[in-house]
Backbone as ProteinMPNN parsed JSONL, in Angstrom:
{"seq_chain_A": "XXXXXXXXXXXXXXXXXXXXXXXXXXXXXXXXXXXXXXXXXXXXXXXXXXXXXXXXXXXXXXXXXXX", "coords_chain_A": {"N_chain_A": [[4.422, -10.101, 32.281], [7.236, -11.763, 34.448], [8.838, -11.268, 37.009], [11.577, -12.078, 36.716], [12.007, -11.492, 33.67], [11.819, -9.093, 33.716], [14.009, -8.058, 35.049], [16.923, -6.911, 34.701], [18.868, -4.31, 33.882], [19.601, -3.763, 29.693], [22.93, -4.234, 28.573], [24.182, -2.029, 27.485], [23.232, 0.136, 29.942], [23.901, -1.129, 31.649], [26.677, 0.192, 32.795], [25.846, 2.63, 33.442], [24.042, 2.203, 35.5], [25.517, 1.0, 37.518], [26.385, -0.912, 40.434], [23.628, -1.45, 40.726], [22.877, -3.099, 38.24], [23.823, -5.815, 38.446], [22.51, -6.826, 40.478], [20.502, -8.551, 42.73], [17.825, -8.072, 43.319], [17.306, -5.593, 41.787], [14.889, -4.086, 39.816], [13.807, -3.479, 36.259], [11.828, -1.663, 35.324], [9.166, -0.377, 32.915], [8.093, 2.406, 31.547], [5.233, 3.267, 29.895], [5.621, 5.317, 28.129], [7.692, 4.732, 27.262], [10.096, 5.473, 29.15], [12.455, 4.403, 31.29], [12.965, 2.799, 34.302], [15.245, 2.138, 37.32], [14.261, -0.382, 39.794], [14.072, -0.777, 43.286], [13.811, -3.678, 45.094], [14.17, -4.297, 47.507], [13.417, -1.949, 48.636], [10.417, -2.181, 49.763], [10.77, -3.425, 51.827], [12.023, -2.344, 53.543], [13.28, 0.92, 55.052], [15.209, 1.894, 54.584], [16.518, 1.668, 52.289], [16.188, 3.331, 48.875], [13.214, 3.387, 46.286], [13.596, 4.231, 43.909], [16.921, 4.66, 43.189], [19.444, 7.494, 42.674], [21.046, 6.813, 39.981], [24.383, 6.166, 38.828], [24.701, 3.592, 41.515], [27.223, 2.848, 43.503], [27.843, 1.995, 46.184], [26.67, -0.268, 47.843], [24.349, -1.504, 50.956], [22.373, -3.454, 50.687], [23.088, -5.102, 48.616], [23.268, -7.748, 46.338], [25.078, -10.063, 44.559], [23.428, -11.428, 41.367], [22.631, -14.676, 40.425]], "CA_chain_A": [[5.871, -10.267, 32.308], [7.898, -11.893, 35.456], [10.04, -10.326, 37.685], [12.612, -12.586, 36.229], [12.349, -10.983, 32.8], [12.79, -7.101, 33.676], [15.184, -7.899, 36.719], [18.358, -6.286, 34.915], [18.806, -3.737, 31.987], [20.545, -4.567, 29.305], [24.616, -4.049, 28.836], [24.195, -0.018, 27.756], [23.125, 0.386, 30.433], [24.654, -1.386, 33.198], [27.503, 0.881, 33.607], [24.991, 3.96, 34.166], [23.445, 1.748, 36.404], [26.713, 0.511, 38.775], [26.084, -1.933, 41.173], [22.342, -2.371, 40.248], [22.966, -3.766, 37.102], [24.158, -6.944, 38.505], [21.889, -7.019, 41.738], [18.977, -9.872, 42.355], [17.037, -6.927, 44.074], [17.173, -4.699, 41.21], [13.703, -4.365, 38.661], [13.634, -2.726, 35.305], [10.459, -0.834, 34.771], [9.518, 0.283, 32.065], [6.825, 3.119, 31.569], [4.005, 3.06, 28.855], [6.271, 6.238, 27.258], [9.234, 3.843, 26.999], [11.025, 5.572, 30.178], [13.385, 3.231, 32.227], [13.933, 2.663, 35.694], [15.222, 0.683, 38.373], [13.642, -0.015, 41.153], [15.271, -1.854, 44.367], [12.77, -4.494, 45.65], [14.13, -3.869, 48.996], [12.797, -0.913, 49.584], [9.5, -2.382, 49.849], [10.307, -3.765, 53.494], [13.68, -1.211, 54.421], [13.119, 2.292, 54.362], [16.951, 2.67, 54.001], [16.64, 1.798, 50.437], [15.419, 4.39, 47.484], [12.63, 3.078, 45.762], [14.266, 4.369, 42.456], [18.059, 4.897, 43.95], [20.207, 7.295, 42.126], [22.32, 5.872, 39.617], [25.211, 4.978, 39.481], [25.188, 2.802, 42.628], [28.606, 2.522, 43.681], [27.781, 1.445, 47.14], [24.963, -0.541, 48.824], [24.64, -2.589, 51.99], [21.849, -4.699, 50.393], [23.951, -5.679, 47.276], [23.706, -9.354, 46.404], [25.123, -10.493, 43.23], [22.445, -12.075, 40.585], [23.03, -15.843, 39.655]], "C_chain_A": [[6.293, -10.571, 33.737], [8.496, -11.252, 35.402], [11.32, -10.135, 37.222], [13.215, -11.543, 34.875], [12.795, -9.647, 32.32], [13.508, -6.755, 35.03], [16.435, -6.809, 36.132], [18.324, -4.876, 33.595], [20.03, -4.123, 30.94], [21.919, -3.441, 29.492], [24.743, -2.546, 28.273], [23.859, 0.452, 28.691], [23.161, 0.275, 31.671], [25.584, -0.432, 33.679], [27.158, 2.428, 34.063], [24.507, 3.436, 35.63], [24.12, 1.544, 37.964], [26.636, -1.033, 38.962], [24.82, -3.054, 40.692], [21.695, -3.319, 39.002], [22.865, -5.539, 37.578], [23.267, -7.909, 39.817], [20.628, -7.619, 41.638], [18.24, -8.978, 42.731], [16.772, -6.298, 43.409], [15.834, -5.061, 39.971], [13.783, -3.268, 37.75], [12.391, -2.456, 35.326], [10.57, 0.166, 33.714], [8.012, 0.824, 31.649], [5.885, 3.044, 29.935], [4.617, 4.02, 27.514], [7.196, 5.713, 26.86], [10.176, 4.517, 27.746], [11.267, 4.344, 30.643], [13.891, 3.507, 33.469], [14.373, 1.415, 36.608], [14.644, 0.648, 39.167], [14.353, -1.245, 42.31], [13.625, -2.17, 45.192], [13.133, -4.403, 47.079], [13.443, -2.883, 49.764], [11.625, -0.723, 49.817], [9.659, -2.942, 51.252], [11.7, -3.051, 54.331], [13.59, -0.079, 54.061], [14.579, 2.764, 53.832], [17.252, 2.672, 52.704], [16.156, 2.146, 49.722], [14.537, 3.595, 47.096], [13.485, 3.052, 43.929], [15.663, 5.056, 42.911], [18.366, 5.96, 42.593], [21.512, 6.864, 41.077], [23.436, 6.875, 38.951], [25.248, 4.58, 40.502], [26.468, 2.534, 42.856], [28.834, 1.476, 45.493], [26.403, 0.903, 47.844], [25.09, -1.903, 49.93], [23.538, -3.508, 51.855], [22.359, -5.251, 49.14], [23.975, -7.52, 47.215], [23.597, -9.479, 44.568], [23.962, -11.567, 42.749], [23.022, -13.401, 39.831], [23.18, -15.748, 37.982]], "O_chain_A": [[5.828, -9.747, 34.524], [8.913, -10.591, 34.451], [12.034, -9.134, 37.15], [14.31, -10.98, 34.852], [13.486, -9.179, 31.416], [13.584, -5.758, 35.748], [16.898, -5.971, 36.906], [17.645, -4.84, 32.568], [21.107, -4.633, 31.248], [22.022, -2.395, 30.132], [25.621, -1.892, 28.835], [24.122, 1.652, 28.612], [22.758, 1.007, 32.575], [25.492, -0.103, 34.862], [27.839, 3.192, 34.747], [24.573, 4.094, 36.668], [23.637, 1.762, 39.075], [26.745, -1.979, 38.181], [24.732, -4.258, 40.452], [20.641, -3.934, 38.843], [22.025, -6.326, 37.143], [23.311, -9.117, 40.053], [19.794, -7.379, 40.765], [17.344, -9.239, 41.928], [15.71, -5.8, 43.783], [15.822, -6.12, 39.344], [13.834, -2.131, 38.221], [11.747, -3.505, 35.357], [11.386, 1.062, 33.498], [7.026, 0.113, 31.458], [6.462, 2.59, 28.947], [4.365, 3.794, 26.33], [7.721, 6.26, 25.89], [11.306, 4.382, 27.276], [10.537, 3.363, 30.498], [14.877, 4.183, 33.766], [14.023, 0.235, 36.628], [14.263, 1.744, 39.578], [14.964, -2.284, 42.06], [12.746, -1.43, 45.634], [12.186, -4.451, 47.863], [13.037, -2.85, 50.926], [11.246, 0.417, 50.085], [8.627, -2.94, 51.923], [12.153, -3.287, 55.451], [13.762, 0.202, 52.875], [14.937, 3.621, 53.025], [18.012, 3.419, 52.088], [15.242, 1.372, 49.434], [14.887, 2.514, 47.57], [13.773, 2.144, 43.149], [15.502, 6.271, 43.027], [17.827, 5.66, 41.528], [22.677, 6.657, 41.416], [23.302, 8.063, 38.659], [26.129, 5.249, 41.042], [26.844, 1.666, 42.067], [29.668, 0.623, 45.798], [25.415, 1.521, 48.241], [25.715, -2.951, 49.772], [23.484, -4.403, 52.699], [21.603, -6.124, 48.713], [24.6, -8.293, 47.942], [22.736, -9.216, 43.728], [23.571, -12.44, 43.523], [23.735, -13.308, 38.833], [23.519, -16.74, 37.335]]}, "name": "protein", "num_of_chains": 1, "seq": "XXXXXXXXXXXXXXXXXXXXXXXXXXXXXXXXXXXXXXXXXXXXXXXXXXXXXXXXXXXXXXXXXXX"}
């Protein structure tokens, strides 16, 4: 599976999500048990950013809306 295809979760679960719903940075993972997370691809080269943030995101200074 591309990145592309578990970039967002779907629409139940954007507004748990916040911000990261809509964010090109953000990856759905999804565990072998059928848990769900996000994960912020940033925080593979910025320690300032969670690996698995919190959600709701309400604020983030790497935020970039997803085409």
């Amino acid at each position: 599976m591309s990145d592309h295809d578990n970039r967002h979760p779907d629409t139940a679960e954007d507004r748990r999500a916040g911000l990261c719903a809509s964010c090109m940075h953000a990856r759905l993972i999804e565990s072998d048990r059928g848990s769900r997370f996000l994960l912020c691809a940033l925080s593979r080269a910025d320690s300032r950013f969670r690996k698995y943030p919190t959600l709701p995101v309400t604020l983030c200074a790497g935020y970039e809306k997803s085409c």
